[in-house]
N, C-alpha and C positions, 0 to 999 in steps of 0.2 A: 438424496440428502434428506435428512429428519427434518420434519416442517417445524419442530420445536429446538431444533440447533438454533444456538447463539450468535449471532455474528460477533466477530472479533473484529475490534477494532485499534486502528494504529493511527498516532497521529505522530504527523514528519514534523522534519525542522525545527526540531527545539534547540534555544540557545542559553536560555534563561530557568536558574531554579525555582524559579515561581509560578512557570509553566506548566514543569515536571510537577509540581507539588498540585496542581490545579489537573494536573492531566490524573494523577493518579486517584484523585479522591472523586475525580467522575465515574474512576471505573474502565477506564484505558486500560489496555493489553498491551502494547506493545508502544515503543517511543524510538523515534527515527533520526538518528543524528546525520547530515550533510558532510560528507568529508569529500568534498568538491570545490575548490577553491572560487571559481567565478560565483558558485552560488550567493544571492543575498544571505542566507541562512548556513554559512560555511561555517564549520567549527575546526578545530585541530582536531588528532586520536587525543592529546594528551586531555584537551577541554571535553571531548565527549565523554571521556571513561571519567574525570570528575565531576561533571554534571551526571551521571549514572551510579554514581556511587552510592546510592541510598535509595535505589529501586528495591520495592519490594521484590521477593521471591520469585513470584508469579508473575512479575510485568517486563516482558522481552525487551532490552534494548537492540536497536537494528543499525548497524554501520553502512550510510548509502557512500558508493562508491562509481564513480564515470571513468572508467580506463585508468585504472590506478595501476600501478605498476606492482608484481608481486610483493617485492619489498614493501609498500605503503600497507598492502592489504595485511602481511605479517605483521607490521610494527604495532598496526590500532589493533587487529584481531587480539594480539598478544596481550593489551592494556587491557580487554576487556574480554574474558576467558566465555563468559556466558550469551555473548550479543552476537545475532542471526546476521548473517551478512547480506547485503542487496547489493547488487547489478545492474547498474543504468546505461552502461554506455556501450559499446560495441563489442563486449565479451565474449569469448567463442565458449562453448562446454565445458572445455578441458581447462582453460583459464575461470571460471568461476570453481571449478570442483579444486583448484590448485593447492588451495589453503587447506583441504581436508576439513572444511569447518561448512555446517547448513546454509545453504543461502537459497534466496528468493531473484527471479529473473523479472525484470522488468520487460514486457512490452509496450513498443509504441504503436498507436492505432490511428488511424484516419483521423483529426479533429472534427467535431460537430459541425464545423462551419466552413470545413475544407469543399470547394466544390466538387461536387459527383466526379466527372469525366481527369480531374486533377488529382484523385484518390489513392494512394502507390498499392498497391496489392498487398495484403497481409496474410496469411493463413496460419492461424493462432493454431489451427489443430497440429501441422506442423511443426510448429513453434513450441507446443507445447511437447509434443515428443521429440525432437532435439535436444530440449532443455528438462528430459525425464528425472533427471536429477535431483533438481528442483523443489525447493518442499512447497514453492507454489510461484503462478505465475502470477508475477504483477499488470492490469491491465490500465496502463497510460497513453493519455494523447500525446500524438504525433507534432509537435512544437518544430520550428527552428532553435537550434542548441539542442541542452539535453535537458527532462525535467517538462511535466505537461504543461506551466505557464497557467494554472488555476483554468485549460480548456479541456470540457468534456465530449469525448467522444459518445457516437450513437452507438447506442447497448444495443437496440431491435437489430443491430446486423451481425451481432455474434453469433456462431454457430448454437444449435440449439442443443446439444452434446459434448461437454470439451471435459475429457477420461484426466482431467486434473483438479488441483488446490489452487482456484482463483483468489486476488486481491484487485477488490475495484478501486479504481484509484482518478486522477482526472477531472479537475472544478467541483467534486462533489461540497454540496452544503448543507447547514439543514433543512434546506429550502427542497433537495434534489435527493439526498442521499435515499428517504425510504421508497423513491420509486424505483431507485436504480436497482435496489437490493429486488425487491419484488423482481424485476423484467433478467437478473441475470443470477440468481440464487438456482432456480430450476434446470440452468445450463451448466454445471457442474456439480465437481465432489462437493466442495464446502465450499463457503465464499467469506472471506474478510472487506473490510472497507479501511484505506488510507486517506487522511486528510491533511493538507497542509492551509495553503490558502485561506479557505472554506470555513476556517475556527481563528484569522487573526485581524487583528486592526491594524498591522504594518507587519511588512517582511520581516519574518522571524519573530516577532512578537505577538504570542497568542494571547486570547480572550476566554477569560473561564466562563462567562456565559457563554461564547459562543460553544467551548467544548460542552456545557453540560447539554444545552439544545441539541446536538449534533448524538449524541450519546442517547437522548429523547426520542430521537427520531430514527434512530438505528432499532432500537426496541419498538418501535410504532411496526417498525418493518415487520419484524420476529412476530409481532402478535398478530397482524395482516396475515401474513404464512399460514399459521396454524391456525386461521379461522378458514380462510382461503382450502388448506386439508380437510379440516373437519367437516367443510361443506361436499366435497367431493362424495362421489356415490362410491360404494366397497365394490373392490375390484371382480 
């Protein structure tokens, strides 16, 4: 990966146009609507494709979906011709490729605070080729229900080679986000960073300081990299 690539970043769970409009003028790539009903941050397709309606060009909205049924995944895809689709919940290959339309695979991973010997076995490299598809893998903690519950799993145990398009995802904050990038940018192709939690002052309501800090400290990351390269000896 180029030590001067940009991270991309996506921020979930938006319900509010004020969000959107604060998300975009940070500089946001991408914006993540919840079509999951038990979610706190659950919208309709019909609310999401209205709340997207006046994204710019360039900024991806992302339809998350938990075992939606084909028909669900047609109805919102349909409202919203240009938005990347995501897979949270027990999807097999064939059932995310179903739509013919890009999507992104969510993994769930150990939580940080799950104990060792209690740890369910994961193999992302696997994972990532089952789910070759994929225009990238999502890497989230492992919760009760679906959705990482703002916990972040331990990065230092991901493979140190994964032949994919990672998204970190998982309690990141500003507080956390540019170490994370640092310890798992060098373990793959490119790397994104998703936040939800992490940028709001109550479920589903985000903080535009919090997103432009969090957007601060992703570029903290980027410039870390490239100093990090530049000190490196020529091969």
């Amino acid at each position: 990966m180029s030590p001067n690539a940009r991270t991309r970043i996506k921020v979930c769970g938006l319900t509010r146009e004020v969000d959107i409009e604060a998300a975009v003028a940070a500089g946001i790539d991408a914006l993540g609507f919840v079509l999951y009903r038990p979610s706190a941050r659950y919208v309709s397709a019909e609310r999401a494709a209205e709340l997207a309606a006046g994204l710019p060009p360039f900024v991806t909205p992302v339809l998350l979906f938990v075992n939606a049924s084909p028909q669900e995944v047609t109805h919102a895809a349909g409202l919203m011709p240009r938005a990347l689709l995501q897979f949270h919940g027990d999807e097999t290959p064939a059932q995310c490729r179903l739509s013919g339309r890009p999507f992104i695979r969510a993994a769930r991973l150990p939580a940080a605070d799950t104990p060792g010997p209690a740890e369910p076995a994961f193999d992302l490299l696997n994972y990532a080729t089952e789910f070759a598809a994929a225009q990238a893998i999502l890497l989230d903690a492992h919760v009760e229900g679906y959705g990482g519950g703002g916990k972040t799993f331990n990065w230092s145990h991901l493979p140190t080679s994964v032949n994919a398009h990672l998204v970190l995802s998982g309690g990141l904050t500003p507080a956390n986000v540019t170490d994370g990038i640092v310890q798992v940018r060098p373990r793959c192709k490119t790397l994104a960073v998703d936040v939800s939690s992490g940028v709001e002052v109550s479920k589903g309501i985000k903080s535009a300081d919090k997103i432009h800090q969090f957007v601060a400290a992703v570029r903290a990351a980027d410039e870390q990299l490239a100093r990090n390269h530049e000190r490196l000896p020529p091969a």
